[in-house]
N, C-alpha and C positions, 0 to 999 in steps of 0.2 A: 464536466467539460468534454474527455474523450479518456477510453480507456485503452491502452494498449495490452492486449492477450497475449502472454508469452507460453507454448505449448508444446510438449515434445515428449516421447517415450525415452528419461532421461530419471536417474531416482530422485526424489520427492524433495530432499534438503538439495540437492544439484539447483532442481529448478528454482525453487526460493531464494536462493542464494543469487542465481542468476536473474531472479527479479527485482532483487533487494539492491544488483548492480546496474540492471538498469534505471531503476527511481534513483540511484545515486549518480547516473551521469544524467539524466535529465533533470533533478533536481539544480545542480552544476549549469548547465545550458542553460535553463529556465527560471534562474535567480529570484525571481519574483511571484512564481508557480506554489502551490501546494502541490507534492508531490508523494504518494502514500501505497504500499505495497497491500493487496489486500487479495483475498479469497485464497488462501492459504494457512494451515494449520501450525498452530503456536508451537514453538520450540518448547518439547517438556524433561526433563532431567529426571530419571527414576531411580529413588536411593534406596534397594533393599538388602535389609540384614535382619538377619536371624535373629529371635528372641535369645535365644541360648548364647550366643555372643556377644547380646547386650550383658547379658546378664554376667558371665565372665567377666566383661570389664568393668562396672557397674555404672553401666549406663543406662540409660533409655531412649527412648523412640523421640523422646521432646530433646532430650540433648543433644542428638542429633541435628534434627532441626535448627535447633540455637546456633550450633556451629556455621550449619550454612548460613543462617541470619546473617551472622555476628562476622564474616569472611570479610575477606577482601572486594569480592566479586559484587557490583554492580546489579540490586537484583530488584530496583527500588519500584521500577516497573511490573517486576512478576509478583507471583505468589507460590506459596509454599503450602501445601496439602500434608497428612501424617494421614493414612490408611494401614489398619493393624501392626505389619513388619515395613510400611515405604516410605518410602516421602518425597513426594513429587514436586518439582521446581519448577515451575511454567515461567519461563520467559518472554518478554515481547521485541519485538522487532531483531535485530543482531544477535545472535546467541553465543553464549559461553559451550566451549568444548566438555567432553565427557576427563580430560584431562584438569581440567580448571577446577572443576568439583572433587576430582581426586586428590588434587594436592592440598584439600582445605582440612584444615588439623581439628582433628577430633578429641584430642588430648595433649593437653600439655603438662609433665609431672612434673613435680619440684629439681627433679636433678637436670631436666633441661631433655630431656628422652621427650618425643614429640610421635603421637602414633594417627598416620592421617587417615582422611574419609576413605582415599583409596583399602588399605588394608584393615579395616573395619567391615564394609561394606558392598553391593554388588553396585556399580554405578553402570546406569546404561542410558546413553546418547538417543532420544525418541523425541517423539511428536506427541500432543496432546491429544487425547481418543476420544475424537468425535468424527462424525459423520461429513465432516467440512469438505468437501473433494469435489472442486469444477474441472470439467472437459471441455476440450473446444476440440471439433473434427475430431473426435472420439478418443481425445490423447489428454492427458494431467494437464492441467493450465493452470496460472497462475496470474491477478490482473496488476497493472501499475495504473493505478486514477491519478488523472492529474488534473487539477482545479485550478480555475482561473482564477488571479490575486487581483485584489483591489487595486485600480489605477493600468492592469492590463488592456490591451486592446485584445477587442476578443476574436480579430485572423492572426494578429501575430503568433499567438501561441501553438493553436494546429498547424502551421505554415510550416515554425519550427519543427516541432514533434516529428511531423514528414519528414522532414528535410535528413533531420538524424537517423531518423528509423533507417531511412532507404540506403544511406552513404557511411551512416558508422557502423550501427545497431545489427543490420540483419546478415550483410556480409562479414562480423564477428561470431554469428552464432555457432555452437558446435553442429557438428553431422542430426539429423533426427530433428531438431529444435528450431518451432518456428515463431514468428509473431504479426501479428495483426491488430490494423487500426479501428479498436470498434466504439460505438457511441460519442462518434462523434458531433459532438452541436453544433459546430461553427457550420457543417453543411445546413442546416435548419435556421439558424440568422442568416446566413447567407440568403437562405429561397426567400426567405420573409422577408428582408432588407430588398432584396429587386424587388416584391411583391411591392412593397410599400413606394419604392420609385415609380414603379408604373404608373400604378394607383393617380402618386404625386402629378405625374406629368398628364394622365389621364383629365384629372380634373383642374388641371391649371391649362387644357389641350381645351374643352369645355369652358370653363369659362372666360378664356381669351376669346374664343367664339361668340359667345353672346353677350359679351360686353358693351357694344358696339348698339346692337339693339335694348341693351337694357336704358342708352342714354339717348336715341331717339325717342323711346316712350315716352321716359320722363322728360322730354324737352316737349312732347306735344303736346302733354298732360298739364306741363306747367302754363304752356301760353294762352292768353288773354283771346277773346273771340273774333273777330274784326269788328 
């Protein structure tokens, strides 16, 4: 339906986050909208520790694993990778802090002593490593799609979208950080909908015109000869 490009020399989780709170106030606004953050790279958690400190406390690389499974933490959406000494936590949409994986307990011994992922392990706060990275005006972007829901009219929703951008959205943004309205369809039903009016009037302009002679014809056509 139309995507709004949110883009600025600002660091990578800033801007995500600050897209992630735009789809949340226009999802808000737009109650009946599909509303979805995308062209942006997954939140990834990377849990490395040494073999030799597994091995001191007689752990492994899968128990590891297990614990972050097995947490508190919300993770039902991502996935969990084990690379040699790592293990990488991809998150989807909202992400858990480098704090949150710290505090998940890696051990618990019989006398109640608790030894967690933080002091086990190196935890570091990252992005998933791929090649995923759009620009817009030569600066990190990041888009907000927003699709039109069944039962919408379909100017009401760009009408909105404007409206917010101009009046909430673009006068909050920080210094550096811009956005823009791109792909949007409602101008394309819009030219086709006049198109289709003219058309309309075009050929009802026509044949109100020769309607007139169509029943002369057939009136001379139908009469008997003298």
């Amino acid at each position: 339906m139309m995507r709004p490009i949110v883009f600025g020399d600002i660091p990578e989780r800033s801007l995500k986050e600050l897209a992630h709170q735009i789809e949340d106030e226009l999802g808000t606004l737009l109650s009946l909208s599909h509303v979805e953050t995308t062209g942006t790279r997954n939140y990834e958690i990377s849990i490395e520790v040494s073999l030799a400190r597994l091995r001191s406390l007689g752990l492994t690389l899968d128990d590891v694993a297990d614990a972050v499974r097995h947490s508190s933490l919300d993770l039902s959406a991502g996935r969990i990778d084990t690379r040699e000494a790592e293990v990488h936590v991809r998150t989807i949409g909202q992400n858990h802090d480098q704090l949150d994986f710290e505090a998940i307990v890696g051990i618990a011994r019989e006398d109640g002593t608790v030894v967690r992922l933080g002091g086990i392990a190196d935890v570091r706060d990252a992005f998933q490593d791929t090649d995923l990275i759009f620009r817009h005006q030569d600066r990190p972007a990041g888009f907000v799609e927003v699709y039109l829901a069944e039962g919408e009219q379909v100017m009401n929703v760009p009408e909105a979208v404007h409206k917010y951008t101009a009046n909430v959205i673009t006068p909050s943004l920080p210094d550096g950080v811009g956005i823009t309205l791109w792909n949007d369809d409602s101008q394309t039903y819009s030219e086709r909908l006049d198109l289709l009016v003219r058309n309309g009037l075009l050929v009802s302009s026509w044949c109100s015109s020769r309607w007139p002679c169509f029943l002369r014809f057939g009136s001379r056509c139908g009469s008997s000869p003298a």
